[in-house]
C-alpha positions in Angstrom: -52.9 -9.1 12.6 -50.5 -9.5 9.9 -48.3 -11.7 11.7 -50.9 -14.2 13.2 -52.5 -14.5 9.6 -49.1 -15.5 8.0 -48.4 -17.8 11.0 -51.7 -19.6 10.3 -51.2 -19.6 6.6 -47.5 -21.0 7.0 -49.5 -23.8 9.8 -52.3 -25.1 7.0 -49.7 -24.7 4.1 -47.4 -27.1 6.4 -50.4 -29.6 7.3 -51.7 -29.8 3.6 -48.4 -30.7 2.5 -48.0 -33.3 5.2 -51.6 -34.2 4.8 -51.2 -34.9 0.8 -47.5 -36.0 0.9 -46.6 -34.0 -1.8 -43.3 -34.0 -0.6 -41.7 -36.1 2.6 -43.2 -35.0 5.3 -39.9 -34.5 7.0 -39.1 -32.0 4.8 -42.5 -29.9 5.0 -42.0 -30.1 8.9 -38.7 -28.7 8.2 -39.9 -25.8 5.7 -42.6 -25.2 7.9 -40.0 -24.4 10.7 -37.9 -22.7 8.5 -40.4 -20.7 7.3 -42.2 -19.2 10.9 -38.0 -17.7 11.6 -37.4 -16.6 8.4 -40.8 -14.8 8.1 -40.9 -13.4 11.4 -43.2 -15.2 13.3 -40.6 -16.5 15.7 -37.5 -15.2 16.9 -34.6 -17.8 16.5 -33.8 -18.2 19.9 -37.3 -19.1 20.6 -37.2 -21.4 17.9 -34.4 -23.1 19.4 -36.0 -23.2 22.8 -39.1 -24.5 21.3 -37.1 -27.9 19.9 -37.9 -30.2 23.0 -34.4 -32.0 23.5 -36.2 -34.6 26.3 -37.9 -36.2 23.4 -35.4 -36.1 20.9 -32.8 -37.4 23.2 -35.1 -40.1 24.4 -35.7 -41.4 21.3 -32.2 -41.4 20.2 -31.1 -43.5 23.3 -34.0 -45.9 22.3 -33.2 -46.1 19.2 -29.7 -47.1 19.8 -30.8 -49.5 22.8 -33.3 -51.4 20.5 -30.6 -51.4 17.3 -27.7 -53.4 19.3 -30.4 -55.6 21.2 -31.8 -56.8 17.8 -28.3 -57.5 16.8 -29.0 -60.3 19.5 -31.9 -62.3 17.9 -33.9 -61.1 21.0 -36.6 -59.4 19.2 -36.8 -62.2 16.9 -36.9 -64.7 19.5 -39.7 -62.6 21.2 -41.7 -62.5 17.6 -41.5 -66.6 17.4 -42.7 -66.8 21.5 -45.9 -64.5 20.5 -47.2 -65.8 17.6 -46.8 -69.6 19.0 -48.8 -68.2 21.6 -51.9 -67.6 19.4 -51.3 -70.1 17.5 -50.7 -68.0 14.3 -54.0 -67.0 14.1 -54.2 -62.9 13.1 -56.8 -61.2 15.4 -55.6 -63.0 18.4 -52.1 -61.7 17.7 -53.7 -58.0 17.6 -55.5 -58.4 20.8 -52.4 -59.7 22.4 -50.6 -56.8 21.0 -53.1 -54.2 21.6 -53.2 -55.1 25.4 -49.2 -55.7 26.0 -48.6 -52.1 24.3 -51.4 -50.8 26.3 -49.5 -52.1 29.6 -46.2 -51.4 28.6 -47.9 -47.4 27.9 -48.7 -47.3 31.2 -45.6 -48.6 33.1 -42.8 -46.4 30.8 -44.1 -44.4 27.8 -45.5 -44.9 24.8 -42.7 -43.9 22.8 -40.3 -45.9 24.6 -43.3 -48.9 23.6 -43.7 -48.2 20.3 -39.5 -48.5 19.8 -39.5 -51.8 21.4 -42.9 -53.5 20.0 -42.7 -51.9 16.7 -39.7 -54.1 14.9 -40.9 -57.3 16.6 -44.4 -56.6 15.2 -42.6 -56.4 11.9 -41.0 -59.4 12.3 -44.4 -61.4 13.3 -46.3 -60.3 10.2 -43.3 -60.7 7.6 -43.7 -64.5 9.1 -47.2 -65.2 8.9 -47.2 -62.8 5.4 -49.4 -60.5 6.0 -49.9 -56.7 6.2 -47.8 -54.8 8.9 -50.1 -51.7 8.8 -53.2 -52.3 10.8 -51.0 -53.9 13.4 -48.7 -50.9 13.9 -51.8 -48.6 13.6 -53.6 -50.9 16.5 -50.0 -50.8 18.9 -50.6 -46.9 18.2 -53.8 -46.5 19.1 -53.1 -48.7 22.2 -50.3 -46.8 23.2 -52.0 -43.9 23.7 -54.8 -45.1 25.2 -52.4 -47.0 27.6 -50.6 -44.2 28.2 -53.6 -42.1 29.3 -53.8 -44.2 32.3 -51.1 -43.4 34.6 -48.8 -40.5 35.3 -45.7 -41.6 33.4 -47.6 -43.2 30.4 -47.7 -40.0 28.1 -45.6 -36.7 28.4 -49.0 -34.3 28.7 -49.4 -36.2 32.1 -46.1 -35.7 33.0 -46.6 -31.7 33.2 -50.4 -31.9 34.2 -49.0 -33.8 37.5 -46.1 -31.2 38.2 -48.3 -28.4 38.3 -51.5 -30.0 39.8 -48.8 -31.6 42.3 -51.7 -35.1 42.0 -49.8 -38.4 42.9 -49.0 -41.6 40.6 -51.6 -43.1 42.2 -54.5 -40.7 42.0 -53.8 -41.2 38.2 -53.6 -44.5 38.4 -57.1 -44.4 40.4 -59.2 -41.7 38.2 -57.8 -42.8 35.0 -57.2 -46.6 34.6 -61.3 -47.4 34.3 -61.9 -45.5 31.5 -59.1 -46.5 29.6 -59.4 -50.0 30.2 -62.9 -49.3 29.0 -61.7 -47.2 25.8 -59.5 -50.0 24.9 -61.4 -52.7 25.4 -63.7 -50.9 22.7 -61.2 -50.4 20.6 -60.2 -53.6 20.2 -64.4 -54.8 19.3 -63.8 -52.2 16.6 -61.0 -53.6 15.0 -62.0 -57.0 15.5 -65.2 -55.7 12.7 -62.2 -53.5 10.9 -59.5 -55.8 10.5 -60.4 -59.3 11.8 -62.2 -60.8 9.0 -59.8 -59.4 6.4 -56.6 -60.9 7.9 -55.9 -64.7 6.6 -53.3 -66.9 7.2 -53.2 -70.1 5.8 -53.3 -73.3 8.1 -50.1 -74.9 6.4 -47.9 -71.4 7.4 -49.6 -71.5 10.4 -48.2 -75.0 10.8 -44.9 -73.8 10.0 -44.9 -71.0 12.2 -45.8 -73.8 15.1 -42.4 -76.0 14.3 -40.3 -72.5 14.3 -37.9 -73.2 17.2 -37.7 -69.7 19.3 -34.1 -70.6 20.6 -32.7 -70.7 17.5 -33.3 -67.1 16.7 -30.8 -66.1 19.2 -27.6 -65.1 17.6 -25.4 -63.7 20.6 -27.0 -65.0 24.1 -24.4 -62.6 26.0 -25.3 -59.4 24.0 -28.9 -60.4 24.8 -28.0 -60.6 28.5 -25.9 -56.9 28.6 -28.9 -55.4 26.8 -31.8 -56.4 28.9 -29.5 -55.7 31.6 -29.0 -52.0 30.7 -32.7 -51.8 29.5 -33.7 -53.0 33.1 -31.9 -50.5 34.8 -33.1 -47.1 32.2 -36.7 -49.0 33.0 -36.3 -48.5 36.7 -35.1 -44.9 36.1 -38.2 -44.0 34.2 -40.1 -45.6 37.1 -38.4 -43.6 39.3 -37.5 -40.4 37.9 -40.6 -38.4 39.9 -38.3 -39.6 42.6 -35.0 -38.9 41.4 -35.7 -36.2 39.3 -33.5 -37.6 36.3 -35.5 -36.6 32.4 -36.1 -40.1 30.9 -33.5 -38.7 27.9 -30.6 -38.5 29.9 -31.7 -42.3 31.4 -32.0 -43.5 28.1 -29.4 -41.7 26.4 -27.1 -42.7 29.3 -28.2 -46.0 29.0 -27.6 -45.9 25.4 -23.8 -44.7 26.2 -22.8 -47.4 28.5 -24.3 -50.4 26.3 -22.3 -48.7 23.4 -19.3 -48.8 25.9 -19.8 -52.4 27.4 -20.4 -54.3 23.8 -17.3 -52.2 21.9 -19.7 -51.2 18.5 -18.6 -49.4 15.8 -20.0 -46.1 17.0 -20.5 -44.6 13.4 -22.2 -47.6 12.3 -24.6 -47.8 15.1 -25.3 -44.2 14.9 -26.1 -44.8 11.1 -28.8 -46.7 12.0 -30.9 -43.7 14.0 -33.7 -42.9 12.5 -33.0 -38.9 12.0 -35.7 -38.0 9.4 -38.0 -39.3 12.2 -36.3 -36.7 14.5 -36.0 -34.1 12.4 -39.6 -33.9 11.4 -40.3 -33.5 15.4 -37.4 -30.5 14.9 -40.0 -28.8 12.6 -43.0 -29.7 13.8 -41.7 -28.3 17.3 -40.8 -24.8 15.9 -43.9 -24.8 13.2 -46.3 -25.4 16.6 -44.3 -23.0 18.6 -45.0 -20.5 16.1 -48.6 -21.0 16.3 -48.6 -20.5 20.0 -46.4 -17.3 19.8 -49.0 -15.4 18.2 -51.1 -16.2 20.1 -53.6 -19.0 18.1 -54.0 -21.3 20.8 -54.8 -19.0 23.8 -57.1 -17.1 21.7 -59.2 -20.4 20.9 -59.3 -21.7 24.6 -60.6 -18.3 26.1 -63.5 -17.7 23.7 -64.3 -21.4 24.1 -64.0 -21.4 27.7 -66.3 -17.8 27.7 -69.1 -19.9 26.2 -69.2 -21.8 29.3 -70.1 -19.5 32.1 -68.3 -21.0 34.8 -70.4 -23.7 34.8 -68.0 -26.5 35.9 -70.0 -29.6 33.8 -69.9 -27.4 30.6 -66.1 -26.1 31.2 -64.7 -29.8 31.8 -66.3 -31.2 28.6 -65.8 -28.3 26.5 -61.5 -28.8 27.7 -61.9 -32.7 27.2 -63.2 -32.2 23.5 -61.4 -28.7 22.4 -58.4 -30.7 23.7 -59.0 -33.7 22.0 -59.2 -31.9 18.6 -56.4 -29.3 18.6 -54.3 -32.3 20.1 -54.5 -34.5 16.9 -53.5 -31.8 14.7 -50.7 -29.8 16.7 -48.1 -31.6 19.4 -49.6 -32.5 22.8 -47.0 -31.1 25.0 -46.8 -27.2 23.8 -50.6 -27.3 23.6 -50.9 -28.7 27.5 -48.6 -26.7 28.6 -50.3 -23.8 27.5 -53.5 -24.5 29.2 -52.0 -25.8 32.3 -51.7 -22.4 33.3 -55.2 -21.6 32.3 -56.6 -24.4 34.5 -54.5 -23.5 37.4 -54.4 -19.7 38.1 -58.1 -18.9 36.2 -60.1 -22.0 36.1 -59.8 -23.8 39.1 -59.8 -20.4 41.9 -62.7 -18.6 39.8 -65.3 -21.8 39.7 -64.4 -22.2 42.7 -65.6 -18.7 43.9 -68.9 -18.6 42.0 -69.8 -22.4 43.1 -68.7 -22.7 46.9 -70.6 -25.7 47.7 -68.7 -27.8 45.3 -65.5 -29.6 46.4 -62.6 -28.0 45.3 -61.0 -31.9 44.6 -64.1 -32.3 42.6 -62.9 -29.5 40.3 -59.4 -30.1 40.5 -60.8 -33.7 39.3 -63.3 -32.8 36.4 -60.9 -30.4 35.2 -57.3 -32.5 35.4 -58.8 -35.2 34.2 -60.6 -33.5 31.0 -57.2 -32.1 29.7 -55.5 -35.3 30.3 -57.5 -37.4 28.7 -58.3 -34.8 25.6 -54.5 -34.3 25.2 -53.6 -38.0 25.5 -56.4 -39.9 23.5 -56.7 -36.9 21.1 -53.2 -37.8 20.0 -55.0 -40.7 18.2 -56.7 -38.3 15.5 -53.9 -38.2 13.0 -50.7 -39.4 12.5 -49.0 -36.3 13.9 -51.4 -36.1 17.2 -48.4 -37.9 19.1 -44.9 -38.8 18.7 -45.5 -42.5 19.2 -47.5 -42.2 15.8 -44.7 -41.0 14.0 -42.1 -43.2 15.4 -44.3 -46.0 14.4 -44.2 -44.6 11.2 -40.7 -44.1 10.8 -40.2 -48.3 11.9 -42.5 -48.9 8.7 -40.6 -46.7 6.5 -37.3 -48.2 7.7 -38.7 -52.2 7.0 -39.9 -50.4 3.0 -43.4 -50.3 4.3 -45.7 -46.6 4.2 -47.9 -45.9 7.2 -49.1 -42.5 5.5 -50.9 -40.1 7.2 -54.3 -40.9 5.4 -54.2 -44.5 6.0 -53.6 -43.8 10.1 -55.9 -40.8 10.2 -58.5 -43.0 8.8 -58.9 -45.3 11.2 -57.3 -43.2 14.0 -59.8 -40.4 14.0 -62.8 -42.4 14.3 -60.8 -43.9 17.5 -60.3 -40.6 18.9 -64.0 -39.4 18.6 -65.4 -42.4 19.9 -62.9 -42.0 22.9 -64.0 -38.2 23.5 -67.8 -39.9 23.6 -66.7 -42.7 26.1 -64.7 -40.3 28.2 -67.3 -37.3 28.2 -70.0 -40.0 29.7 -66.8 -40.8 31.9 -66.7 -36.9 33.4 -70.6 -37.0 33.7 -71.1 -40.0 35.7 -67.9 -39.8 37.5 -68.3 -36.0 39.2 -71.7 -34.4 37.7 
């Protein structure tokens, strides 16, 4: 009892200092880490098991992808092509951004997304001089509703597919509507949020018309070897269900060979990773292992799932919004993996005992479904509810601009209720 009520102490100590920003949060992930070995609450070796080197090494080899393709003028070249296309005019930039984040979720990750979008959305708004903020904060919330959609758009899908053995396409299939429908929402409520506050004047707009896209390109055969490499670690992320390659080692691989092909300065390029952005996932990692080691999380979900009575309607909402709300303040991943199991061996068998005359697909369904999109649109609740928030915060931080976690949780939490709400009705109509 001891134990769990220091590991919870050392959990909201770690948040409020996050929360307030007392210090960087890097370093109160880091303390927070620190302080569940040091303490007792997790044994060292789990610590270092609990540090999930897929992510980490993803974002490295994205980070050093994106860093020698800007070198190219691509990104900038990208920015100029975008906003010509809405004619300079704010909200319509958002809602093309919002949707090409959305589908770029889907098809690779948002992570991967928020990396590429993320300095060319800088870029755009430094242009038309306006604030970067509620344009990352809308690619975030997109990203995660995009990546809700298919199988590969969000790691928590990732491991519900392994161990529910469901197909890309069955993903694809169940989930798609509702997220179309979440994000076409979502984008009416920023449109009230953001859209009347955002003003550019007509002579920049003008300016921004006569800006001559081409020019932006600095090195046209850098550009080339980039989106070559970055067309082949896309196809591997694609393809990995196939292959069975991790997305790191594609993108760090990728990141190798482009290193390799276009001779830069190693030490310089690796200057240019973001490592306070991945060392805050090192301590949030142990900080949320610690949590699940004594126990926190399992405790919660079975004396919420007791409430329900094997009633198949109340379980699947109750895992939809209980996911939802742990998910924006502790990582996804540890906390679907942990169910998972729940869902699998207990859940699934057991309702199906008590309630023969419902399809077992029909609660494989409900119940898949519920943790998915809980775990994936529950990420929107704070800034630390997925990694794609906090890589879009470390791309503001990089280009002097502060995407704290009040300003995202904000905006982002009333997004992730009102996606619980859209996707509870979802479960209802779609199987009850």
């Amino acid at each position: 009892m001891n134990t769990f009520i220091l590991g919870i102490g050392i959990f909201v100590f770690t948040y409020y200092l996050i929360v307030t920003e007392k210090i960087p949060h890097t370093l109160s992930a880091l303390l927070g880490g620190v302080l569940m070995v040091t303490l007792k609450i997790l044994p060292s070796e789990k610590a270092f098991q609990s540090i999930d080197l897929n992510v980490i090494f993803l974002l490295i080899g994205m980070m050093i992808i994106v860093q020698i393709t800007s070198e190219s003028g691509l990104f900038q070249w990208v920015a100029i092509k975008i906003v010509k296309a809405v004619r300079g005019k704010p909200f319509p930039l958002m809602l093309l951004l919002m949707v090409i984040t959305a589908l770029f979720s889907a098809l690779l990750d948002n992570v991967t997304t928020i990396l590429l979008l993320g300095p060319v959305t800088i870029l755009i708004t430094e242009e038309l001089k306006i604030d970067s903020i509620p344009f990352l904060i809308a690619e975030v919330v997109a990203s995660n509703i995009g990546g809700a959609a298919t199988l590969i758009g969000d790691p928590p899908n990732i491991l519900i597919g392994s161990a529910s053995k469901l197909s890309f396409n069955e993903f694809a299939l169940n989930l798609s509507p509702i997220a179309i429908i979440i994000l076409i929402v979502t984008i009416i409520n920023f449109k009230f949020i953001f859209g009347r506050k955002m003003k550019v004047s007509r002579d920049l707009r003008a300016k921004v018309m006569d800006m001559d896209a081409n020019r932006a390109l600095r090195d046209k055969k850098l550009m080339i070897t980039s989106l070559a490499i970055l067309f082949f670690v896309f196809i591997g992320f694609l393809t990995h269900s196939m292959t069975h390659i991790e997305p790191s080692f594609i993108s760090f691989g990728g990141a190798v060979i482009l290193m390799i092909v276009t001779k830069k300065d190693v030490e310089e390029i690796f200057k240019t990773v973001e490592w306070k952005t991945l060392f805050f996932f090192t301590g949030l990692f142990i900080m949320v292992e610690g949590v699940v080691e004594i126990g926190a999380i399992d405790i919660l979900a079975n004396h919420a799932l007791k409430l329900t009575g094997g009633d198949l309607a109340k379980t699947s909402i109750l895992i939809l919004w209980m996911s939802g709300i742990i998910s924006s303040v502790v990582d996804n991943i540890p906390y679907t993996a942990t169910l998972i199991p729940m869902i699998k061996t207990g859940l699934i068998p057991n309702i199906s005992l008590a309630h023969p005359e419902i399809p077992l697909q029909v609660i494989k369904y409900s119940l898949w479904w519920a943790l998915s999109l809980g775990a994936c649109l529950g990420g929107n609740g704070t800034l630390i509810g997925a990694s794609a928030n906090v890589v879009a915060a470390g791309i503001a931080s990089k280009s002097g601009k502060n995407l704290s976690f009040m300003t995202f949780t904000k905006y982002g939490f009333f997004i992730m209720i009102e996606s619980m709400i859209l996707s509870t009705f979802y479960l209802w109509f779609r199987f009850f």
